[in-house]
C-alpha positions in Angstrom: 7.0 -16.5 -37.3 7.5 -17.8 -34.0 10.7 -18.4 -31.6 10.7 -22.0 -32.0 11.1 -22.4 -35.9 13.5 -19.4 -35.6 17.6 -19.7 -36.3 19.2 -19.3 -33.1 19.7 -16.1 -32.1 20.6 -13.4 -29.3 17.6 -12.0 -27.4 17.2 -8.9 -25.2 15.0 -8.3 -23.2 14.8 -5.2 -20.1 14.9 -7.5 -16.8 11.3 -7.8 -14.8 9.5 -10.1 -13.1 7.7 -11.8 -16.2 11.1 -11.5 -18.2 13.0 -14.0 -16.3 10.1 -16.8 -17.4 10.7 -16.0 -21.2 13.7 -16.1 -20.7 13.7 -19.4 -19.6 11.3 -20.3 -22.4 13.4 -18.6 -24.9 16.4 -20.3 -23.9 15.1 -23.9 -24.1 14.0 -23.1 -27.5 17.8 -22.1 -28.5 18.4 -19.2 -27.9 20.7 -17.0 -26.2 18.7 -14.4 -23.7 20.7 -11.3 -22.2 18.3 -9.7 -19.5 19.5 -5.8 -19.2 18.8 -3.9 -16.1 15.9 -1.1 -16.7 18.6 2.1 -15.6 20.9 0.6 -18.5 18.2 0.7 -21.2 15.8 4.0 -19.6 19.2 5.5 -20.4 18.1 5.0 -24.3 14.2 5.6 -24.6 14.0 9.1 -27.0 10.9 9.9 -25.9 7.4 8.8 -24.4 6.9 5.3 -22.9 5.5 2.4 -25.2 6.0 -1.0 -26.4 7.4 0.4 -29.9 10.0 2.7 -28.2 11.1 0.3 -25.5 12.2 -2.1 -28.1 13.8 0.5 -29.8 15.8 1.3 -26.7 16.1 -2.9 -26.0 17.7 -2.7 -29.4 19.9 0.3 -28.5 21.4 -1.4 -25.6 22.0 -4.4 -26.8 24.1 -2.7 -29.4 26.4 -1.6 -26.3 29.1 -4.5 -25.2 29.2 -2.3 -21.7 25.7 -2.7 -21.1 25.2 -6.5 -22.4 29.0 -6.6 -19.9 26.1 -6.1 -17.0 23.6 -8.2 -17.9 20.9 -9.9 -15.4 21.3 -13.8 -14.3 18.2 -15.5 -15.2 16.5 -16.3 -12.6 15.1 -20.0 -11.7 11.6 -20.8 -11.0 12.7 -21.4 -7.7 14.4 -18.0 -7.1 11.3 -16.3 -8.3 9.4 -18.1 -5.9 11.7 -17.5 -3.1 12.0 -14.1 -4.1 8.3 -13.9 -4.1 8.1 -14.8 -0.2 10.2 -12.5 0.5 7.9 -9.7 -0.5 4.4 -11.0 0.4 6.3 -11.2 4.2 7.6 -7.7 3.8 3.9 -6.7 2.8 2.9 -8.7 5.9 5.3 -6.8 8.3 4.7 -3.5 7.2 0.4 -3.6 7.3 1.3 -5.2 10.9 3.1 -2.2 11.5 0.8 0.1 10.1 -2.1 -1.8 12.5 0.0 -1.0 15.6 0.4 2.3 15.0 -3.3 2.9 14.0 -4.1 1.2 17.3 -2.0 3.3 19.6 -2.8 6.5 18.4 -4.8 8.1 21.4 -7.8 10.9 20.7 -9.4 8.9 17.7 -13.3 9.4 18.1 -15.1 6.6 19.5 -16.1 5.3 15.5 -12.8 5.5 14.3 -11.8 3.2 17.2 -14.5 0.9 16.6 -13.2 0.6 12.4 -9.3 0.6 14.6 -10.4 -2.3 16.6 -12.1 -4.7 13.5 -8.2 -4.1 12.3 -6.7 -5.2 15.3 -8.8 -8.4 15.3 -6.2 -9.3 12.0 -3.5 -9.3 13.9 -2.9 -12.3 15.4 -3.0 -13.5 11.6 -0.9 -11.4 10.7 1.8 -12.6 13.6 0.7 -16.2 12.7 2.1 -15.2 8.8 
């Protein structure tokens, strides 16, 4: 049966990147989504790690008004996206990093520096980022 022919109901899901999209989607077909934070349901997985046993522990939660208490703001598409530059310029500053500190380093053998200096052509790409 699918969500969209479905009564209106409550919905948890353990909060991700993907889950804030179903959310969404869930939501405009009715119902009422409750994203809960990973450390609240972890707290109820028994044993091993799969799909069966994370709803299980979904389930679990849910059944806890504390946890539901704490639940996740859905997140718009633009907040993902923002979000999303966020870390692709973290990445960015940390390889940069990295690249500067592989350049510096003194006693590297004459291939090594070679490899070193094809990296340090990237960084004026990375700066432009």
């Amino acid at each position: 049966m699918s969500f969209r022919f479905m009564a209106s109901t409550q919905i948890g899901l353990e909060a991700c990147g993907a889950s804030h999209h179903w959310a969404r989607l869930l939501r405009s077909l009715g119902h009422e989504v409750v994203l809960i934070p990973p450390q609240y349901v972890k707290a109820y997985v028994q044993r091993g790690k799969n799909d069966k046993i994370d709803a299980e522990a979904i389930c679990e939660a849910m059944s806890r008004p504390r946890v539901q208490a704490r639940s996740v703001p859905i997140k718009t598409v633009a907040q993902q996206a923002a979000l999303t530059m966020l870390g692709v310029r973290d990445l960015l500053v940390k390889q940069r990093t990295m690249l500067v500190n592989a350049i510096r380093e003194e006693g590297v053998p004459a291939l090594a520096r070679e490899m070193i200096g094809e990296l340090a052509s990237q960084l004026p790409q990375l700066d432009a980022s």
